[in-house]
N, C-alpha and C positions, 0 to 999 in steps of 0.2 A: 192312133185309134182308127186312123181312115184307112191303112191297110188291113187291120183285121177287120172292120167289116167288109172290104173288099172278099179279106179269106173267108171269111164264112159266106159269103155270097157261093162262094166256088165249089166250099165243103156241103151245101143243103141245098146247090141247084144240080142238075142236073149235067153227068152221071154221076159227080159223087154223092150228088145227095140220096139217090139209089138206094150205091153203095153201103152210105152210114145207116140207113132207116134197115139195110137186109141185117149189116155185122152190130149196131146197138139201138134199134127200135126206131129210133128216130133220126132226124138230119140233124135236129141240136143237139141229140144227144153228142153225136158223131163231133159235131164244133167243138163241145164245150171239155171235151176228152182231147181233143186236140190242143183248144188252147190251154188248158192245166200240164198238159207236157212239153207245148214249148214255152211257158212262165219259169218251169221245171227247169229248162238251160238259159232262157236270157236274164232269167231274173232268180237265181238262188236263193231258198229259203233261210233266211240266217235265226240260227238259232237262238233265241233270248235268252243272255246271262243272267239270271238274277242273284240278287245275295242278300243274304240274311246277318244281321248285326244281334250279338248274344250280347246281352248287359250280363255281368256278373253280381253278384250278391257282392255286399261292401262284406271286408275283411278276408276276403277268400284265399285263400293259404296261397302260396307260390307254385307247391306241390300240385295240388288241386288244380292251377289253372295249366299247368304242365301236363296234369295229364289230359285234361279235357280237349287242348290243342293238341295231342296228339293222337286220338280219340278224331276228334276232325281232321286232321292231315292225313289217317289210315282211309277215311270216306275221301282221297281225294282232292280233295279244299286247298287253297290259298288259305291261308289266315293272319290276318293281319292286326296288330295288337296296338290298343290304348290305353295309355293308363291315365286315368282322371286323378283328379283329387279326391272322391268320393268311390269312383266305379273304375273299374276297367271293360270297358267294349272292344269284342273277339268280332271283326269284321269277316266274314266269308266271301270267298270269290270263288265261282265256280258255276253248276246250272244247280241251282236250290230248289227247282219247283216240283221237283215229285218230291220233297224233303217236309213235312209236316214242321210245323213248329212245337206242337207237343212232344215231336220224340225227344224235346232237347228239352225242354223248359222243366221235366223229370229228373232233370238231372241237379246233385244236391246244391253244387255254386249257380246255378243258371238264377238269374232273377227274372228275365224277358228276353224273349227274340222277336224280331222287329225285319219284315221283312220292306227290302226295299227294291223297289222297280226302278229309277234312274238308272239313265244308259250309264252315266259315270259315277264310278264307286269309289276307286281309292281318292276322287279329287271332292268328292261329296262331304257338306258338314257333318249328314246323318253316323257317315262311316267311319268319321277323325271328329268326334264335338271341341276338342282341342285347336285354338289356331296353330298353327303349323308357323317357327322361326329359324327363319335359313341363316346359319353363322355361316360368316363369308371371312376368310383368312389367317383363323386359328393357327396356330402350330407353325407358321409360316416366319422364318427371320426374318424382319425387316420389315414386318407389314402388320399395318394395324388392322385387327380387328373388327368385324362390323357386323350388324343384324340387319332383315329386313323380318318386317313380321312383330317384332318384341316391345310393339307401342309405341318406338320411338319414330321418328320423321326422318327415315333415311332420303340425302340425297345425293344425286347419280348425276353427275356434273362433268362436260366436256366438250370438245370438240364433234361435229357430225362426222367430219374426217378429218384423219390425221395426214398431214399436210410435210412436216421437216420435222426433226428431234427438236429447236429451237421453239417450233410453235408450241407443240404437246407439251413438252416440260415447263412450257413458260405457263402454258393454261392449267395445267395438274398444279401448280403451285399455287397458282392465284385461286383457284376453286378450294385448295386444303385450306388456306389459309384463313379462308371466307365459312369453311364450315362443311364442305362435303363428305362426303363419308367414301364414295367413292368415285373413279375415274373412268369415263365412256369418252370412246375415241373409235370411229372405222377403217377398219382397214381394208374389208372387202365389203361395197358398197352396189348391190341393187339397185340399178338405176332404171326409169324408165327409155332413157333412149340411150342406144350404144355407141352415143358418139362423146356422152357425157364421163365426167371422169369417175375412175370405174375402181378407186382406190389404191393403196400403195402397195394392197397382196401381204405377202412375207413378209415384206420391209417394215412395213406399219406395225405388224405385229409384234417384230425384233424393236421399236420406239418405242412402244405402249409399254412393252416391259422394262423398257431402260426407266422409262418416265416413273414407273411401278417402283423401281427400287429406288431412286430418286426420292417420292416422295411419300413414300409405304403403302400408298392408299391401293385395295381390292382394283383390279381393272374389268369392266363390263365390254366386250366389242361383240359382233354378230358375225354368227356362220351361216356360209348359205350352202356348202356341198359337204357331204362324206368326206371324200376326199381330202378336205382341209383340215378333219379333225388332229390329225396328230401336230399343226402347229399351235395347237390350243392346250396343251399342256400345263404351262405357267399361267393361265389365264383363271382367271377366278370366276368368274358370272360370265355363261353365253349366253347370246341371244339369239334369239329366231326371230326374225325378222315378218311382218304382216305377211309378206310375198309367200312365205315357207311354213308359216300356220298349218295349212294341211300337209306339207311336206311326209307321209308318213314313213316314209323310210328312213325320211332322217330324223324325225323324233322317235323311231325304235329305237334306232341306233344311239340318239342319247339315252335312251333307258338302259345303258348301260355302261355312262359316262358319271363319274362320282363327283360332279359339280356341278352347284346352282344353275337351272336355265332360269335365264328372261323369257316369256311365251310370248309376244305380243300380237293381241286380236289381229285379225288379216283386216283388209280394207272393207269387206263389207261382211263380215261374220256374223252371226248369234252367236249369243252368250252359250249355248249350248253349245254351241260349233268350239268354241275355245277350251270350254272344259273337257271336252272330249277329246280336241289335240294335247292336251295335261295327262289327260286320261291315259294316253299311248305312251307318254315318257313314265308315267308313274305304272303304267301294267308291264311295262320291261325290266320295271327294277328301280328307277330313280326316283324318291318321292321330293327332290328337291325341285320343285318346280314353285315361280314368284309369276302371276300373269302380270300383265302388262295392258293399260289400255291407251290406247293411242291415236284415235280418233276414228272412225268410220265414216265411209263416202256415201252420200246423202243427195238431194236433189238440188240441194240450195250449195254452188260454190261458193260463196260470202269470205269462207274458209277453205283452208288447204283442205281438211277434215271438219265433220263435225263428231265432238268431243263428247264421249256418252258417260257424263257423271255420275247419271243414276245406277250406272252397272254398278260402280265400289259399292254401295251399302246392299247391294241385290248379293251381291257373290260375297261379300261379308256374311251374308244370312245361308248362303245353296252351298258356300264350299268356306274349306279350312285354309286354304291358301292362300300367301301374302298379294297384294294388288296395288301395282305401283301405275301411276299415273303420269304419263308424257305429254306434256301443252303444248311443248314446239312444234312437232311432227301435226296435232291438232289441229290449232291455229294458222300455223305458217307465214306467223307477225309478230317480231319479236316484241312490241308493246302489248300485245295481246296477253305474253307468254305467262309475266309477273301474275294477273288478276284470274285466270284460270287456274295456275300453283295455287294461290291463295285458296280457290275453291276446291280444290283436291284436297287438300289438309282438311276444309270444315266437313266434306263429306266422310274423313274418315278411311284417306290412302293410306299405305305402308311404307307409301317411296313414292320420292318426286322427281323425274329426270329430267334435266334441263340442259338443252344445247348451249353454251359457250367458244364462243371466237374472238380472238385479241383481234382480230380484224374483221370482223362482216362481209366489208363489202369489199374486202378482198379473198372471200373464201372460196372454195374448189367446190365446197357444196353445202347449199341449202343455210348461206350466210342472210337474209333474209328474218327465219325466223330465230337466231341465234343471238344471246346477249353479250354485249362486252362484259368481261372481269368486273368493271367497275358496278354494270347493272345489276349481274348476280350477287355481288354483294351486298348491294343495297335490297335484291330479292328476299338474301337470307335474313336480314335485319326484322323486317317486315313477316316472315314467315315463324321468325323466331318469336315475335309477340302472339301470331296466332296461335303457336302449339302450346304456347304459355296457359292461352281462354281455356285450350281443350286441355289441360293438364297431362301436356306431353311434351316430349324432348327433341331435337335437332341435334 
């Protein structure tokens, strides 16, 4: 701010303020023409998308709603389709604001149009009222099956890093056995200093999948460049990692990857901040997006992270998307890890990810907040009764 009052010092003293007073009346005038043109280049007007959500009249023919989408697809439109139990809502994406809501609510299935201002649409409750459940390993030999999203208490169990075949496979078996649904293991690992070990790369990735067919379970690991994608092929659930949250180039690029991402909050985000990196994978094409909270950095270290539970019931209510909860990454104590899962379930998560290591305090990384075999099973015991109170499944 201190150099443009400096420039306006220059543009209404003399001589250009001469100048501005001969070519537009005044010496502010002259400023204020000035600075609207260079706002013009340093700060671009970005247009506001808005969009409009049409409810349909219950019973509305198939025909009808056929042509009506297409009716809005010749104006243009994204349209994006729900079908409830009762209604189907036609989500619009596009610029809607010269767009009246009368010229639509005329028409004979239209029951309401509903216009909505949030920066984020496809990840909005308004624009999906449905929750949103991501099947993870259908159609697949040798692999079972799994939801996140469909009520039950998916959990996401594994190594921080994969370390030998011997460890992973030892660990994939003792998490199946104990109840998990699926396998987290890193292979390419974000570290904050590069001296620290920086994962197995390729290799790991080549274990996670031997581990994968080993023991059928969906595998979850984390990308952090473009470039890596195409070893992620046989991988079932990516993850984006806190570091990579605004990464936008590479969640364009997943919007147009036909598998589950994990989003997980960055280190210090709003809730808006992360819907709106959702926002980017589901405006390219992918609406299989599951967010992920995993602790945010706060003023008090007490904790690795401090754990923001109140967001699951907040983005339960702002958006359709599943929301799974991570306490090791959190906490950063592996006795802490149990009694924050517990809270994660009573609030009302979709998935509970929990680090696991047959060794701790011999791990490569982040053994610490990680539990033995033995603890997570005694975790699932315990969690198993609570999803029992809340008449849900594990």
């Amino acid at each position: 701010m201190g150099c443009l009052i400096e420039r306006r010092k220059l543009l209404v003293g003399k001589p250009l303020g001469a100048y501005n007073r001969r070519r537009y009346g005044s010496p502010e005038r002259g400023f204020f023409l000035f600075l609207g043109a260079i706002q013009g280049r340093m700060f671009p007007v970005i247009k506001k998308e808005t969009t409009m959500i049409i409810v349909l009249k219950p019973n509305t023919s198939e025909q009808a709603e056929k042509d009506l989408i297409g009716h809005l697809k010749s104006l243009g439109f994204d349209v994006h389709i729900s079908h409830g139990v009762d209604h189907t809502i036609l989500g619009l994406v596009g610029d809607t604001s010269q767009m009246k809501p009368e010229s639509l609510t005329v028409h004979p299935v239209v029951d309401k149009v509903v216009r909505v201002q949030a920066p984020y649409k496809r990840a909005s409750r308004a624009f999906h009222p449905a929750d949103s459940i991501m099947q993870v390993g259908e159609g697949q030999a040798g692999v079972i099956p799994a939801a996140i999203g469909d009520g039950s208490v998916a959990i996401i169990a594994g190594p921080c890093s994969i370390e030998s075949e011997e460890q992973l496979v030892g660990i994939a078996q003792a998490v199946k056995a104990s109840g998990a649904r699926f396998l987290r293991g890193g292979a390419f690992k974000p570290r904050t200093s590069p001296y620290s070990f920086q994962g197995l790369g390729s290799q790991g990735i080549e274990l996670l999948l031997a581990a994968k067919k080993e023991t059928g379970l969906p595998v979850v690991t984390e990308l952090m460049s473009i470039t890596q994608l195409e070893l992620f092929n046989e991988v079932d659930v990516i993850q984006i990692g806190a570091r990579n949250m605004q990464n936008f180039d590479l969640l364009k690029e997943l919007g147009g990857c036909d598998k589950t991402i994990l989003l997980k909050r960055g280190l210090a985000s709003t809730v808006k901040e992360l819907l709106m990196s959702a926002e980017y994978i589901m405006a390219a094409g992918n609406d299989k997006v599951v967010l992920c909270e995993r602790g945010i950095r706060t003023f008090d270290p007490y904790t690795r992270n401090t754990l923001d539970l109140s967001v699951v019931p907040y983005l339960k209510k702002e958006s359709h998307l599943p929301i799974v909860v991570d306490p090791s990454h959190a906490c950063g104590m592996s006795w802490m890890v149990p009694t924050l899962a517990t809270a994660a379930l009573a609030v009302g998560a979709d998935g509970i990810m929990v680090e696991v290591h047959n060794c701790p305090e011999c791990a490569l990384c982040d053994g610490e907040q990680s539990l033995t075999p033995a603890q997570f099973d005694e975790l699932m015991q315990k969690l198993r009764k609570y999803a029992a109170v809340e008449g849900r499944s594990i």
